[in-house]
N, C-alpha and C positions, 0 to 999 in steps of 0.2 A: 547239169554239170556240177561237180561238187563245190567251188569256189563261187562262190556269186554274192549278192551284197546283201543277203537274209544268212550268210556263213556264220556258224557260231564261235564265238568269242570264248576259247577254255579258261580265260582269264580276267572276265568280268568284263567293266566297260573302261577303256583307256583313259588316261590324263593327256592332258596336249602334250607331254615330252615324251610320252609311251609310246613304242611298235608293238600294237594291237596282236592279241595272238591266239590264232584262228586253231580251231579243233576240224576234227574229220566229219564232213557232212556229207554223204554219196547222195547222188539224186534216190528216188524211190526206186528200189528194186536191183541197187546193185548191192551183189553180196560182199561180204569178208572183205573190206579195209580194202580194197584194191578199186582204181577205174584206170580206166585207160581210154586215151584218147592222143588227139594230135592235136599239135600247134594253133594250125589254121582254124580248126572248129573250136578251139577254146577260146580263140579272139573273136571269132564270129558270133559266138553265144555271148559273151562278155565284152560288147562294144563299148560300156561307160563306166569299168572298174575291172582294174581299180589303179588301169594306167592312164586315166582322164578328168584330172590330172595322177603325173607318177605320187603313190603316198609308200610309204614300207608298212610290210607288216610279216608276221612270222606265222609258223603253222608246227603242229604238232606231230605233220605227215612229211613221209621224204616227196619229192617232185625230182623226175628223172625225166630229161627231155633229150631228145637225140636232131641232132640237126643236120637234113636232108639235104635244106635248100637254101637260097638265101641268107642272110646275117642277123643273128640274135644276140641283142644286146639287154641285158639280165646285172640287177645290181644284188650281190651276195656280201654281206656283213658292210654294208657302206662300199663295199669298191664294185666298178663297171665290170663286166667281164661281158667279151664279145668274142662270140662262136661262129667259125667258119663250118659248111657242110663236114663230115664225119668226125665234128666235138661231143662228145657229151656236158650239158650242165646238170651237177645234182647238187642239190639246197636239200642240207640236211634239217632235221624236226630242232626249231632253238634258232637257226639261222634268222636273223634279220636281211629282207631282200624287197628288189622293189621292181615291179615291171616295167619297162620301156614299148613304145607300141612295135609292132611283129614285123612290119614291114615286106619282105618277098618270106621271112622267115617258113619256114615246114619241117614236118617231121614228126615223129610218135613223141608224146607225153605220156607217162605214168603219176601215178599219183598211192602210194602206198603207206599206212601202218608199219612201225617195225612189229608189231607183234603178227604180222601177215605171214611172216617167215618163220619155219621151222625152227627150233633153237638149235639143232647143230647146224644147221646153215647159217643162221646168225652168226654163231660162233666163228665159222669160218671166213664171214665177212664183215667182223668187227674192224680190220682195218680202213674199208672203204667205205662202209656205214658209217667211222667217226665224225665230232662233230668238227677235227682241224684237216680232215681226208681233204684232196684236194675238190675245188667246185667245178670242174672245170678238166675232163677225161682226156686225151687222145690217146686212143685203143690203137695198138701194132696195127700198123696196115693187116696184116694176112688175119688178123679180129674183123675188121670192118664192114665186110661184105655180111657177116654171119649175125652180128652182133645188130646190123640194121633189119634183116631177114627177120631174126628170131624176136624182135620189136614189131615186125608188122605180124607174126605169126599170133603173140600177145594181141596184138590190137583184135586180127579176124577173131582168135577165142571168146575174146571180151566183148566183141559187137554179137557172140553165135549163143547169149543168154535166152533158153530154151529148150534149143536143141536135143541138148542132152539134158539128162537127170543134175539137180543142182551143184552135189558131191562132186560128179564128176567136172562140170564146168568148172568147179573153182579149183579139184585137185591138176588141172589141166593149167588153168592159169597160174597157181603157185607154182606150178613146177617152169614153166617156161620164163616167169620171172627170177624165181632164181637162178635158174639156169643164164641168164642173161646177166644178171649182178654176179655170179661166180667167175664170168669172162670178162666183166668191167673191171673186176680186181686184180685183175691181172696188168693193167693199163700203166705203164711209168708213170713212175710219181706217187702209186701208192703202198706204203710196205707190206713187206710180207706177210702172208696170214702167221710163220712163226713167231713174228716179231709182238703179237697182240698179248697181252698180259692176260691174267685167268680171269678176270673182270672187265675184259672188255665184250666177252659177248653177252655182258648185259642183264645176265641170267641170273645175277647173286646179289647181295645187295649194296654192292657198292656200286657196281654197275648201274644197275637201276636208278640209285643217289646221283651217277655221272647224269643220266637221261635229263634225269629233274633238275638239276641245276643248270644243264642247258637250256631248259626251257624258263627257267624264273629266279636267275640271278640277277635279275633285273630291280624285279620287285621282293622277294624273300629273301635275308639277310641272316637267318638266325637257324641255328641248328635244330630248332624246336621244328622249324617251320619243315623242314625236310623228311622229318622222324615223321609229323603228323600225314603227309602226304604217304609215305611208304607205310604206313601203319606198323610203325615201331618204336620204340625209346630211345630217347637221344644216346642212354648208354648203349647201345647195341648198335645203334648208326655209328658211331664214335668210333668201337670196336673195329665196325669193319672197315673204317676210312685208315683207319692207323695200320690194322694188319695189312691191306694194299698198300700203303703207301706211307708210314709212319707221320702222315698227316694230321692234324686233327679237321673235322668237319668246319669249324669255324674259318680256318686257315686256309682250304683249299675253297671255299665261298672266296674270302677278299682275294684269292689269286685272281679267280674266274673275273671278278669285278674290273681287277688291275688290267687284266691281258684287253679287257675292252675298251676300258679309259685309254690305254696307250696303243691301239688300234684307231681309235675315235680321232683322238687328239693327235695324231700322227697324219691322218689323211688331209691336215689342215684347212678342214670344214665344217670343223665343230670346235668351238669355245670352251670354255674350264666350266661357266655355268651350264649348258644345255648337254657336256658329259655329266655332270653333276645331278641333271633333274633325269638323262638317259638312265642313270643307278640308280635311283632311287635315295639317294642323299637329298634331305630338305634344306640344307644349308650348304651353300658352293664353299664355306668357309672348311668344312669337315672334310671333304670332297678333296681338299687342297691340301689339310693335316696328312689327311690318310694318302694322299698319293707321293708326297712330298717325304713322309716314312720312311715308305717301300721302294720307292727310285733314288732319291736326296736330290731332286726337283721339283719342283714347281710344276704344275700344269704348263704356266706358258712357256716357262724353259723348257721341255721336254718339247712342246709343239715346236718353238723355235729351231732346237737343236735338230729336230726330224726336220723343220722346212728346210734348212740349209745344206742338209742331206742329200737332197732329193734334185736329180739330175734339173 
């Protein structure tokens, strides 16, 4: 199974304030960025991680679970989410998530690469691939029946590795996954494929800059850091951040920063210091300049003002 506690780390080895962040590992012999499997057998095979005890950690691949049976409770970006039979949960690639154990839980899990998908299908499903798409599906009832089907139809494909010549196995299960993520996007709550801007399917390179900074605005700060990852010059990463979006690179990094400090500090279970060591700021003192800027509060004022908030 691809998740198990020899999983690689695409970002070195963690500090104790880091959510560790795991790359694509398939067991031996499964092809092209995709596995599939179910609930039940993922906690059967992984009885002592890496919800024994719950820790977070993030991953570079989407995880699409469909929930059959039972109750599945799943933590995405710090918050609990609990899925009753036909929910879908999807924890996007950048997502900070943490497991809870399965309990009657069942159902087909996927486990996917975005680059597993055609780029005009991407295209088409930049709004429910995003990384703010909701976590958390309910598909129209007259979806449900088809959308569970065409999940176990995935699954029999992905268990019939053999059968057929390799090409065809894997152009059998790209097509049946997408086919299934083109009718999740359909689901309330997520926008319209009109609505997605020309860089949200990913394919250019701002898009691609959006990927990455989902996955390491944690720990890379600096516009250098970005260019070097996409193998380009910061003037030409710059370029394309301003032509999207008349931002510059710098500016849209401390956004990403802000929107998690005041996600963190909002769910009033994280402190001004351990948001501080979660960014990667070495000093809570900077941590507090830079948030205090951008808001005109304080860390604990802003925690305060959200506790009092909150029903």
């Amino acid at each position: 199974m691809m998740v198990d506690r020899g999983h690689s780390r695409a970002g070195g080895q963690a500090g104790a304030a880091e959510v560790p962040l795991y790359g694509f590992q398939p067991p031996v012999g499964t092809p092209y960025g995709l596995e599939v499997s179910t609930v039940e057998d993922f906690f059967a095979q992984h009885d002592d991680w890496p919800w024994n005890p719950p820790r977070p950690g993030r991953a570079t691949f989407h995880y699409l679970i469909a929930v059959t049976e039972g109750e599945l409770r799943h933590d995405v970006d710090h918050l609990t989410r609990t899925l009753a039979p036909g929910q879908w949960l999807w924890v996007r690639p950048g997502h900070a998530q943490c497991w809870h154990p399965p309990g009657a839980a069942r159902g087909p899990f996927v486990l996917f690469e975005p680059d597993v998908l055609r780029p005009d299908i991407a295209r088409l499903l930049a709004p429910v691939t995003a990384h703010d798409a909701p976590a958390v599906l309910n598909p129209h009832p007259d979806d449900a029946d088809w959308l569970q089907q065409t999940a176990l139809q995935l699954l029999d494909e992905h268990r019939a590795l053999g059968r057929r010549p390799l090409d065809v196995h894997h152009a059998l299960r790209r097509s049946l996954l997408e086919s299934l993520l083109l009718r999740l996007a359909g689901a309330p709550g997520v926008a319209p494929s009109s609505a997605a801007t020309a860089g949200a399917g990913r394919g250019d390179r701002y898009g691609r800059f959006l990927d990455a900074l989902e996955l390491h605005f944690r720990e890379l700060h600096q516009a250098a850091d970005y260019a070097r990852l996409l193998d380009c010059s910061v003037r030409t990463l710059s370029r394309a951040a301003q032509d999207a979006t008349g931002k510059g690179v710098r500016e849209l990094i401390d956004e990403r920063r802000l929107l998690e400090a005041r996600r963190l500090l909002g769910e009033g279970r994280w402190d001004a210091r351990a948001v501080a060591a979660q960014l990667g700021f070495t000093d809570p003192a900077n941590f507090g300049r830079f948030f205090r800027d951008r808001t005109g509060l304080t860390p604990a004022a802003f925690a305060a003002r959200e506790a009092a908030s909150r029903p």
